[in-house]
DRENTI-613795 format. One record per residue (C-alpha): y, x, z. Coordinates in nm, 3 decimals. Layout:
<vomars>
<vomar c2="Y" c1="X" c3="Z"/>
...
</vomars>
This chain:
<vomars>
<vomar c2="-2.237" c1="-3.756" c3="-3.535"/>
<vomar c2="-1.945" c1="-3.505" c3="-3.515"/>
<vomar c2="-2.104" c1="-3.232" c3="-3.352"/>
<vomar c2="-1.696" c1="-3.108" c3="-3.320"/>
<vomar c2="-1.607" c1="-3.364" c3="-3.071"/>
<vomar c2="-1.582" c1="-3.289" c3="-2.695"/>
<vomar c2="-1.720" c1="-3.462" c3="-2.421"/>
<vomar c2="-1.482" c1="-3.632" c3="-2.185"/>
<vomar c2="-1.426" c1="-3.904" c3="-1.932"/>
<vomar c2="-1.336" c1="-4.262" c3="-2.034"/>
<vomar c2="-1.013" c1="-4.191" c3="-1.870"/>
<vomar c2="-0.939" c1="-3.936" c3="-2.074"/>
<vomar c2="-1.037" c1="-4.108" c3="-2.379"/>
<vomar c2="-0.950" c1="-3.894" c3="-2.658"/>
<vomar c2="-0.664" c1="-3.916" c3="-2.971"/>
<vomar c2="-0.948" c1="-4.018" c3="-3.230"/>
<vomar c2="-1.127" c1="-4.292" c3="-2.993"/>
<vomar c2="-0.800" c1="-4.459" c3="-2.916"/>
<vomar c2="-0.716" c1="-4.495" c3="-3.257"/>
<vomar c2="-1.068" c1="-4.647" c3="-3.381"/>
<vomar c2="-1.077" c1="-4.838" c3="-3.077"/>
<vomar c2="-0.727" c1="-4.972" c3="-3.173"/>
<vomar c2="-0.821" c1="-5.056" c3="-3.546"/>
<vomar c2="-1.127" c1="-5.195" c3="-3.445"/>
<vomar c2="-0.958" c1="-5.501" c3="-3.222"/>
<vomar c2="-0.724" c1="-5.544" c3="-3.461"/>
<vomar c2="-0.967" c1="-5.601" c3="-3.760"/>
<vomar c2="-1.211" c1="-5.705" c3="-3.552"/>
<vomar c2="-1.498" c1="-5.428" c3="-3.668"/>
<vomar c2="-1.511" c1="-5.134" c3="-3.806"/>
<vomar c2="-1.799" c1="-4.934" c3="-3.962"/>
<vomar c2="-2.036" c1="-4.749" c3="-3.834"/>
<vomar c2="-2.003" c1="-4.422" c3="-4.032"/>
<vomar c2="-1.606" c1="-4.415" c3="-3.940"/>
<vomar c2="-1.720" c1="-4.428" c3="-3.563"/>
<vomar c2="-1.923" c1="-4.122" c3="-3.601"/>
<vomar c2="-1.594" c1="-3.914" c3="-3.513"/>
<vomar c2="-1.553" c1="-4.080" c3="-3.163"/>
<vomar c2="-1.878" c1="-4.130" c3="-3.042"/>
<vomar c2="-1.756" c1="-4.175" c3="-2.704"/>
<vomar c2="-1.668" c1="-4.522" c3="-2.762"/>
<vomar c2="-2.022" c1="-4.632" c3="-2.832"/>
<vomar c2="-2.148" c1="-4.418" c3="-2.503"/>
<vomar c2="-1.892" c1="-4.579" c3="-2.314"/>
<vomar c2="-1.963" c1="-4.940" c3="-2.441"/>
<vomar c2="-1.656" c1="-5.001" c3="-2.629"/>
<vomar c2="-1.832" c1="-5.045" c3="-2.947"/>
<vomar c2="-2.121" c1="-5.245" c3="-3.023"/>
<vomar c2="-2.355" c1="-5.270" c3="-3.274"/>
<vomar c2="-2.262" c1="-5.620" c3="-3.520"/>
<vomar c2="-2.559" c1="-5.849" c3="-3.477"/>
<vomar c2="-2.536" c1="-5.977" c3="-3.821"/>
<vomar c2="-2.511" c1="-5.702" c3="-4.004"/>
<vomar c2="-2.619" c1="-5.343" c3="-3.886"/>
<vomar c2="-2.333" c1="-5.152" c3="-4.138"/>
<vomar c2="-2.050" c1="-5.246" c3="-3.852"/>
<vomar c2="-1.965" c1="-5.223" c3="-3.509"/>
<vomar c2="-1.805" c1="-5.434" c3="-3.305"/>
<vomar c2="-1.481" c1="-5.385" c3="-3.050"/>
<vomar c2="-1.591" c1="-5.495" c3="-2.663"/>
<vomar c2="-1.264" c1="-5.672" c3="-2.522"/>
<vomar c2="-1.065" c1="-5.469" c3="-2.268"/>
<vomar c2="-1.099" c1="-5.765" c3="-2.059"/>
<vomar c2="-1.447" c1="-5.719" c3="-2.022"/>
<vomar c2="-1.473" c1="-5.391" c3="-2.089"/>
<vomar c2="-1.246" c1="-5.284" c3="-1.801"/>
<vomar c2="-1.382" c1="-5.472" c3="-1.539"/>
<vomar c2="-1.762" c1="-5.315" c3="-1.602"/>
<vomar c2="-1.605" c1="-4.967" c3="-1.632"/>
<vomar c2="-1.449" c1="-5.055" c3="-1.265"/>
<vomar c2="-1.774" c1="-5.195" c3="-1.159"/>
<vomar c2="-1.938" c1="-4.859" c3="-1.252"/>
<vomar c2="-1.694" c1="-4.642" c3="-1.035"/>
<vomar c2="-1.690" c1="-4.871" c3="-0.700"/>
<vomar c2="-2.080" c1="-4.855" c3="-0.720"/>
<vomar c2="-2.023" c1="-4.476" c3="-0.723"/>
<vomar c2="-1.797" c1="-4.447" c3="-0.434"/>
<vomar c2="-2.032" c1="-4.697" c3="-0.227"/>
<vomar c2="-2.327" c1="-4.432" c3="-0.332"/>
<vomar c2="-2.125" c1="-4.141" c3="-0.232"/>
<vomar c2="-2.069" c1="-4.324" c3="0.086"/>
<vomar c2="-2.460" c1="-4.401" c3="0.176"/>
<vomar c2="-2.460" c1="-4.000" c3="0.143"/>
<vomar c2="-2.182" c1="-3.962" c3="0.361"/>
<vomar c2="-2.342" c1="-4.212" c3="0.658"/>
<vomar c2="-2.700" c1="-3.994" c3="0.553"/>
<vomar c2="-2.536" c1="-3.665" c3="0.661"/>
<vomar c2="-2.335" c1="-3.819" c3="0.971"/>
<vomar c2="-2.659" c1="-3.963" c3="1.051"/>
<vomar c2="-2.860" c1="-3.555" c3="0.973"/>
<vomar c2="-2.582" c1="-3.363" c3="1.130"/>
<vomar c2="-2.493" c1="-3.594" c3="1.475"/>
<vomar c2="-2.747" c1="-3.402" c3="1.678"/>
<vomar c2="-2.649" c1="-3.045" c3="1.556"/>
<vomar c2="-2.285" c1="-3.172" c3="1.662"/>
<vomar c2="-2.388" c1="-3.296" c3="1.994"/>
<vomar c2="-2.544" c1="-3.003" c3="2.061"/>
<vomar c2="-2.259" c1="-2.783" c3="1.963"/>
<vomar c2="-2.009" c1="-2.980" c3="2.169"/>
<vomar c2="-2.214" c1="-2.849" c3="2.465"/>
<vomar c2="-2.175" c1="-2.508" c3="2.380"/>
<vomar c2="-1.832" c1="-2.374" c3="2.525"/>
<vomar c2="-1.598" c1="-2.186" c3="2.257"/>
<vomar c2="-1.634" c1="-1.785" c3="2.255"/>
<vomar c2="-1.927" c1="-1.830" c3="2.468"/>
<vomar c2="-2.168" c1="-1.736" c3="2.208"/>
<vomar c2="-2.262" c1="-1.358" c3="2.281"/>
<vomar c2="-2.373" c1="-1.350" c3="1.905"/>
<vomar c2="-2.116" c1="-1.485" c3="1.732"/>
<vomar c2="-1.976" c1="-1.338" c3="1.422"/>
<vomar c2="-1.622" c1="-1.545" c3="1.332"/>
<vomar c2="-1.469" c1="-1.520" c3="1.000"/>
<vomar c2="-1.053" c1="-1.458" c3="1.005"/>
<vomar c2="-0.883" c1="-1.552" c3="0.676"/>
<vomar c2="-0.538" c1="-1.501" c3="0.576"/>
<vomar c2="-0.261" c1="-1.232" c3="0.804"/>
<vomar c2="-0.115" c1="-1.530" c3="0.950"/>
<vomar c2="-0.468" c1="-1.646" c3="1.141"/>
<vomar c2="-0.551" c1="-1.264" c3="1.209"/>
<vomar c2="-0.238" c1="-1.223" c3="1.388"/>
<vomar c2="-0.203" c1="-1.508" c3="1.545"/>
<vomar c2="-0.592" c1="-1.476" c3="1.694"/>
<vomar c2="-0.520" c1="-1.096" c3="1.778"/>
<vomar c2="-0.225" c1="-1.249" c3="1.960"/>
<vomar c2="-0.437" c1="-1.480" c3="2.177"/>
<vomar c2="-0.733" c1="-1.229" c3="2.250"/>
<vomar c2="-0.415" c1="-1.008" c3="2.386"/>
<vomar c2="-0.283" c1="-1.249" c3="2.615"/>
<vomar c2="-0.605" c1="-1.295" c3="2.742"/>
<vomar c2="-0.742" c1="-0.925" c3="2.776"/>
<vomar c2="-0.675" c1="-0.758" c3="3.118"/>
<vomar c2="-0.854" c1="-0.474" c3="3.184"/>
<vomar c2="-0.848" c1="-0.227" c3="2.795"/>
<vomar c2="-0.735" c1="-0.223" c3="2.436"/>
<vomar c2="-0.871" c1="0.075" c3="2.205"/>
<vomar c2="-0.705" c1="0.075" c3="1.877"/>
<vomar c2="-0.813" c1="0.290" c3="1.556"/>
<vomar c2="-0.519" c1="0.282" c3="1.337"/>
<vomar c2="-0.554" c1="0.481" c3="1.018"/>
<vomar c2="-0.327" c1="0.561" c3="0.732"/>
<vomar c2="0.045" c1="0.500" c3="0.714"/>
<vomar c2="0.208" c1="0.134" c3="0.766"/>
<vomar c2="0.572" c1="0.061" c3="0.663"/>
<vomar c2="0.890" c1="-0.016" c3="0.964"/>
<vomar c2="0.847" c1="-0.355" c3="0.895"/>
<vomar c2="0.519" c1="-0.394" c3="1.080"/>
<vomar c2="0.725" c1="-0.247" c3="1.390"/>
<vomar c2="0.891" c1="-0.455" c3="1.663"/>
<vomar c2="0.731" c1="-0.795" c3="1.812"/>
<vomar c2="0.405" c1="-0.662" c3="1.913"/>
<vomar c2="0.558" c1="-0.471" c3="2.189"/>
<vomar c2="0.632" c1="-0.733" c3="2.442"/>
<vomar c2="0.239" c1="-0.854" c3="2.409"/>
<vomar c2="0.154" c1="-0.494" c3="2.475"/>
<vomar c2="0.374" c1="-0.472" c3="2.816"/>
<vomar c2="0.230" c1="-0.796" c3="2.897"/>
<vomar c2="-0.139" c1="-0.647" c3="2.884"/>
<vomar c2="-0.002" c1="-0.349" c3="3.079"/>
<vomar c2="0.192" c1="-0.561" c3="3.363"/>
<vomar c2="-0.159" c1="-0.704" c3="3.467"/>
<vomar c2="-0.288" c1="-0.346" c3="3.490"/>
<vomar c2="-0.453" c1="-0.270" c3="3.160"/>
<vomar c2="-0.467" c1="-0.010" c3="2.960"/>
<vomar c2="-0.457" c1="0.134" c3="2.634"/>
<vomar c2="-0.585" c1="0.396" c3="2.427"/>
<vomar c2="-0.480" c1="0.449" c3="2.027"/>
<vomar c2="-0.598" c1="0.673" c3="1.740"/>
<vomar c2="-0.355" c1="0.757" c3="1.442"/>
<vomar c2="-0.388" c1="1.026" c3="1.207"/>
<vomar c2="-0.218" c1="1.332" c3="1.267"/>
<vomar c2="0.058" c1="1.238" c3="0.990"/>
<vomar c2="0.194" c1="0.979" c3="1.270"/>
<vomar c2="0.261" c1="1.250" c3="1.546"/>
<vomar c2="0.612" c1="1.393" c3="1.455"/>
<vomar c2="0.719" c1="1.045" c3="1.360"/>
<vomar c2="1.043" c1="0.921" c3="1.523"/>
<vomar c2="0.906" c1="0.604" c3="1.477"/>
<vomar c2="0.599" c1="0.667" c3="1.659"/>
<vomar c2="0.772" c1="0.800" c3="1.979"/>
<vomar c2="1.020" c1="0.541" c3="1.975"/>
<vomar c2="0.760" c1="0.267" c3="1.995"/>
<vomar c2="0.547" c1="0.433" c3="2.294"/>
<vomar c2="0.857" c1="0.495" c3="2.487"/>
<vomar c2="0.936" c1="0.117" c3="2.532"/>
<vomar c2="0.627" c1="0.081" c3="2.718"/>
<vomar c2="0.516" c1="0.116" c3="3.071"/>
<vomar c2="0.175" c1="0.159" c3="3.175"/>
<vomar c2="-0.128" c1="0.351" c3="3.143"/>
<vomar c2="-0.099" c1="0.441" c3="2.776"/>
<vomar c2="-0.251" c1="0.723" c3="2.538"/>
<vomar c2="-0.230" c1="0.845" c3="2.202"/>
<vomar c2="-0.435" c1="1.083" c3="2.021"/>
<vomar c2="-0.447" c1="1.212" c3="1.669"/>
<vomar c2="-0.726" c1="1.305" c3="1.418"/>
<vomar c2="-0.691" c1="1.414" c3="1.005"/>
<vomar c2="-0.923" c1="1.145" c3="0.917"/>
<vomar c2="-0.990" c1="0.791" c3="1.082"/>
<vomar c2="-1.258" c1="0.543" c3="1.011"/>
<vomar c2="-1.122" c1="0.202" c3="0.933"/>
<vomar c2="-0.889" c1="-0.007" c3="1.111"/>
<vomar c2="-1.076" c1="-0.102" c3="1.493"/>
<vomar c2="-0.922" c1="-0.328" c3="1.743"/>
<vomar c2="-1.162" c1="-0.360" c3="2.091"/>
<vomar c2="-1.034" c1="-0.561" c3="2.364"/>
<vomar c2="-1.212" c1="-0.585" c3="2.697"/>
<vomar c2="-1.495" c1="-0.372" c3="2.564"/>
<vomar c2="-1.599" c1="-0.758" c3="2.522"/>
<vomar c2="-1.461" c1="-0.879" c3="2.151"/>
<vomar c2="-1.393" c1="-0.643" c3="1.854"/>
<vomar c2="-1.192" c1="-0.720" c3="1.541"/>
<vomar c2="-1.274" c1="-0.482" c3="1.208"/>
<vomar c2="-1.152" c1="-0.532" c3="0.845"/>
<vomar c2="-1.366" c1="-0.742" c3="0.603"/>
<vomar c2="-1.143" c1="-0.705" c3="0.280"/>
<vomar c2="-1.002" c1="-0.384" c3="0.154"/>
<vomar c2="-0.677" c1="-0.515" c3="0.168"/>
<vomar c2="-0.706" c1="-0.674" c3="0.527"/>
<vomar c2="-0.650" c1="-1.007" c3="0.441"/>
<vomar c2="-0.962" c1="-1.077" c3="0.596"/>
<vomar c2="-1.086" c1="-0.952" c3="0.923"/>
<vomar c2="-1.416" c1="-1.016" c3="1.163"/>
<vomar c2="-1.406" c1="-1.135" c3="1.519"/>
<vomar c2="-1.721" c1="-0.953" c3="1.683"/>
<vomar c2="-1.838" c1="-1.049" c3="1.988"/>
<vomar c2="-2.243" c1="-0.922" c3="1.976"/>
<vomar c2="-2.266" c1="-0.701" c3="2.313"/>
<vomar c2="-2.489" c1="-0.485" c3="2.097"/>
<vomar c2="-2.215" c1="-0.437" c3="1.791"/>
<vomar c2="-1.919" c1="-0.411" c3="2.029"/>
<vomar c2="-2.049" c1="-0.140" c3="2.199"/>
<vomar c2="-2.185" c1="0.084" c3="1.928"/>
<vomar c2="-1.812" c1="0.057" c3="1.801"/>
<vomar c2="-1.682" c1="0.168" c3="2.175"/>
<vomar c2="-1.939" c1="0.442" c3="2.130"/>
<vomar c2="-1.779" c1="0.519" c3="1.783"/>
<vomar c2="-1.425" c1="0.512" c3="1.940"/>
<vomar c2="-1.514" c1="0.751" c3="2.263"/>
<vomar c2="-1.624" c1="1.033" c3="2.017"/>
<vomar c2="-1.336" c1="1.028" c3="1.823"/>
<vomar c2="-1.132" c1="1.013" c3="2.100"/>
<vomar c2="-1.307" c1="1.340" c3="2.242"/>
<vomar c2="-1.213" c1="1.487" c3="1.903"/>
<vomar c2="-0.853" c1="1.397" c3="1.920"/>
<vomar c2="-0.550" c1="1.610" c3="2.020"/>
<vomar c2="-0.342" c1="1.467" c3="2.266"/>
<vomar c2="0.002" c1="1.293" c3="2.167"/>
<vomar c2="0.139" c1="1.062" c3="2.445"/>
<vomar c2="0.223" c1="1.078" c3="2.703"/>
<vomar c2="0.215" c1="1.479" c3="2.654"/>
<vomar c2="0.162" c1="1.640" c3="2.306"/>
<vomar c2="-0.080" c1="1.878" c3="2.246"/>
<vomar c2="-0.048" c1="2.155" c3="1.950"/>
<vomar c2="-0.241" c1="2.459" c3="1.847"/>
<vomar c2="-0.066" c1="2.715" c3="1.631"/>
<vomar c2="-0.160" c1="2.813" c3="1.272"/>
<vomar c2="-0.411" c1="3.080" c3="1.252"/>
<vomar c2="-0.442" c1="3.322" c3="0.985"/>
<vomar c2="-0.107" c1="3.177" c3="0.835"/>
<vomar c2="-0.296" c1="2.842" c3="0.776"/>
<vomar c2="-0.140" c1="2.536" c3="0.907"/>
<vomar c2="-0.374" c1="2.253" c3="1.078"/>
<vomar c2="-0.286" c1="2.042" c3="0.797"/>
<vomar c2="-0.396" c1="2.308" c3="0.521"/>
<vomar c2="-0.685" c1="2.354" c3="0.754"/>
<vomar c2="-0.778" c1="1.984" c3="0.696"/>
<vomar c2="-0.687" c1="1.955" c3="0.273"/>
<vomar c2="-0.883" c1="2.310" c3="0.251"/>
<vomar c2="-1.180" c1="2.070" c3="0.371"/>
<vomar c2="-1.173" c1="1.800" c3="0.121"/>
<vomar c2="-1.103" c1="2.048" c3="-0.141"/>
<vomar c2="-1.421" c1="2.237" c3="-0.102"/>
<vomar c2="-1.603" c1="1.912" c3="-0.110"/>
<vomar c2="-1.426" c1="1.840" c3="-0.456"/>
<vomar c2="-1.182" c1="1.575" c3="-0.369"/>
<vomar c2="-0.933" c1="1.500" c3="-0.580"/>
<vomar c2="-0.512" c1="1.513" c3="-0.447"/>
<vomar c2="-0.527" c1="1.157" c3="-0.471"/>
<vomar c2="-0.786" c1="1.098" c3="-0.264"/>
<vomar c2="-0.711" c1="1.408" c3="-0.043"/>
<vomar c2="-0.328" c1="1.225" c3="-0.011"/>
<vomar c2="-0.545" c1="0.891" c3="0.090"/>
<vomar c2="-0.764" c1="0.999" c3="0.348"/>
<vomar c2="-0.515" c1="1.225" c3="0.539"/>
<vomar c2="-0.285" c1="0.954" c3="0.569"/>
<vomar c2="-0.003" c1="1.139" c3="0.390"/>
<vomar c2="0.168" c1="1.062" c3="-0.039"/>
<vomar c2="-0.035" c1="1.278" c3="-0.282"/>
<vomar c2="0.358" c1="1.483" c3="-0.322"/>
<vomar c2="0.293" c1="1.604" c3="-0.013"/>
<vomar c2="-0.048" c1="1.699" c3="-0.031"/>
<vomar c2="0.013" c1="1.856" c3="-0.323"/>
<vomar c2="0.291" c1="2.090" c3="-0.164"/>
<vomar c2="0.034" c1="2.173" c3="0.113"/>
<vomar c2="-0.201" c1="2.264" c3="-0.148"/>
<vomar c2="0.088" c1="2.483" c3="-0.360"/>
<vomar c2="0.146" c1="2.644" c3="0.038"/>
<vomar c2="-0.241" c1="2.683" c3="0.087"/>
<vomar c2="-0.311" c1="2.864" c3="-0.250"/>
<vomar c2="0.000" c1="3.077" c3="-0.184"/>
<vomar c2="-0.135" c1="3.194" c3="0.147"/>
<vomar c2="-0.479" c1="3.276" c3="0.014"/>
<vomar c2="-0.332" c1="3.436" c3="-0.342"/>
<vomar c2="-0.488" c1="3.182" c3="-0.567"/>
<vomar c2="-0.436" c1="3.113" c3="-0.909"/>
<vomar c2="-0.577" c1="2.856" c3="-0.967"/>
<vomar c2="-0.800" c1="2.551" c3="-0.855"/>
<vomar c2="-1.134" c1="2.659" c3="-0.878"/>
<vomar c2="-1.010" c1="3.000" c3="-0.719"/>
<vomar c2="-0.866" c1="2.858" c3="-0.468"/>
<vomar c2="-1.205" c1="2.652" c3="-0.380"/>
<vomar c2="-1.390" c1="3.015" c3="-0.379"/>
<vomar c2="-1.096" c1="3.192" c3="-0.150"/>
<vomar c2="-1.125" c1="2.892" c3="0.079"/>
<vomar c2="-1.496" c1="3.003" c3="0.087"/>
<vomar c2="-1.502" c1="3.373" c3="0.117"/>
<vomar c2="-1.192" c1="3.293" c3="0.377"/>
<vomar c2="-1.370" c1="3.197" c3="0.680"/>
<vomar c2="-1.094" c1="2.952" c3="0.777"/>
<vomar c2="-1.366" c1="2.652" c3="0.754"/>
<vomar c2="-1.527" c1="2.801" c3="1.034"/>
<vomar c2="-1.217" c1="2.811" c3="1.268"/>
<vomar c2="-1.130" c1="2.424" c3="1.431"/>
<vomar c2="-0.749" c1="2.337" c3="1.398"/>
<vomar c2="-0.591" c1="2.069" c3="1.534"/>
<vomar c2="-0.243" c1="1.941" c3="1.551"/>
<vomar c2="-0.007" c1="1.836" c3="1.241"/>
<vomar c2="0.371" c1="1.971" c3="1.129"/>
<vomar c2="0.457" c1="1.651" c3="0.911"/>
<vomar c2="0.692" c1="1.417" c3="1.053"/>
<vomar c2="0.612" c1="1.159" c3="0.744"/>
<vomar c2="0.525" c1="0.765" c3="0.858"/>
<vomar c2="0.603" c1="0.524" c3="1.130"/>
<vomar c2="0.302" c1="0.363" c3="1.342"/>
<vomar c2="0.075" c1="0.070" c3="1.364"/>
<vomar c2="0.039" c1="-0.137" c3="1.617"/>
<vomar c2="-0.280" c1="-0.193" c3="1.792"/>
<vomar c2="-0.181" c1="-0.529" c3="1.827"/>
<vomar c2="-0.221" c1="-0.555" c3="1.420"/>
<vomar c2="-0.570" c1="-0.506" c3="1.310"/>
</vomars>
């Protein structure tokens, strides 16, 4: 046997087959070392071993071959449709069941969203039929192009007497952007600011709850365990206790010491080790930036160098002093509307 030849399908009956199966109905045999290069054709039954003499094989018409080779797929499809009736017949009391249970009912419930099209459309519907809260957690920057047709579904929410409460990072406060958006709407809204956020957190109702499940939010999860949904209000009410006022009215302290709240925060991260990259990421700002603030920082202390700079930050006290408030006017918003 040709150990080189690859299994296939009768369908896809290989170059080499063909042509022995060819030669064989037109001479009528063919030896049996010669079909040792397509032994598909024997598996298959379109050769045969010659009665009379054990050297040859023989060619199986296609009229008869066909046919069986038919035969042998219909009697698969009827199998695979005894398994089908089998797990109508398994699952029909699991559906019944189900059908009894009302949609978003289920207090445990843990739903799957796939895709930005079904996130936003669902975040969409849970809007329209929220009355009474949304708290948003909105970190990092998001281009103008996310801007624009959530605010009608946010006046909608705040017509019927809701209200809402967002977090950004303190990169979003100086944003014309920002400003622009919270001045279309009406209502009982806030905004508050923080250097660092946790991920993205949508809560509507203190009822539902909608966090990222991918990295690059293509996929999100629909919460709606009481237990889960309010751990994450919990999480959202300390932040917000931690964050400096922005709308209606901002809130700023001044630099102390010459240090800016922003070179308050990167002076952080750098004394844990962080590198500008991941300084730039977690502040919400482009590692240029946080690279000036760094150049600014190390001026202000009379550093050298890096690891200097680490030790001045130190020996500086400034880690000891809270700062809030942010100078950089850098990204537009979020909406809380897209999770």
């Amino acid at each position: 046997m040709n150990t080189a030849h690859e299994e296939h399908s009768v369908e896809d009956l290989c170059e080499t087959g063909s042509a022995l199966y060819g030669k064989a109905l037109r001479e009528g045999r063919l030896r049996r070392e010669a079909a040792e290069s397509a032994p598909c054709l024997t598996g298959v039954g379109l050769l045969q071993p010659d009665a009379a003499d054990a050297r040859w094989l023989r060619p199986v018409a296609p009229s008869v071959a066909l046919p069986r080779l038919l035969r042998a797929i219909e009697e698969d499809i009827a199998h695979q449709r005894r398994r089908e009736a089998k797990l109508a017949d398994a699952f029909e009391p699991f559906m019944t069941l189900d059908a009894q249970i009302a949609p978003g009912t289920d207090p445990l419930a843990i739903a799957l969203l796939t895709g930005f099209e079904q996130i936003n459309t669902r975040i969409t519907h849970l809007l329209a039929e929220s009355s009474r809260e949304v708290l948003a957690i909105q970190p990092g920057r998001r281009p103008p192009s996310d801007m624009g047709s959530s605010v009608p579904k946010e006046q909608s929410l705040l017509d019927r007497g809701g209200r809402m409460r967002t977090l950004y990072q303190h990169t979003q406060r100086h944003s014309p952007a920002v400003l622009a958006h919270y001045e279309q709407l009406h209502g009982d809204v806030e905004v508050r600011t923080l250097d660092e956020l946790s991920k993205r957190l949508f809560v509507l109702d203190r009822t539902v709850a909608l966090i990222p499940a991918s990295a690059d939010r293509t996929m999100a999860l629909e919460i709606r365990h009481p237990a889960l949904v309010e751990y994450l209000v919990t999480a959202f009410e300390q932040l917000w206790q931690l964050a400096i006022p922005m709308h209606p009215e901002a809130a700023q302290r001044p630099s102390l010491n010459g240090i800016t709240p922003r070179q308050h925060a990167i002076a952080a991260l750098l004394i844990e080790g962080h590198t500008d990259a991941v300084i730039a990421e977690r502040l919400g700002m482009n590692v240029r930036t946080a690279r000036v603030h760094i150049a600014k920082l190390a001026a202000t202390l009379g550093s050298e160098s890096r690891a200097q700079l680490g030790y001045l930050i130190g020996q500086s006290g400034i880690l000891d002093q809270r700062q809030d408030g942010d100078e950089d006017p850098e990204q537009p918003p979020a909406h809380p509307s897209e999770a």
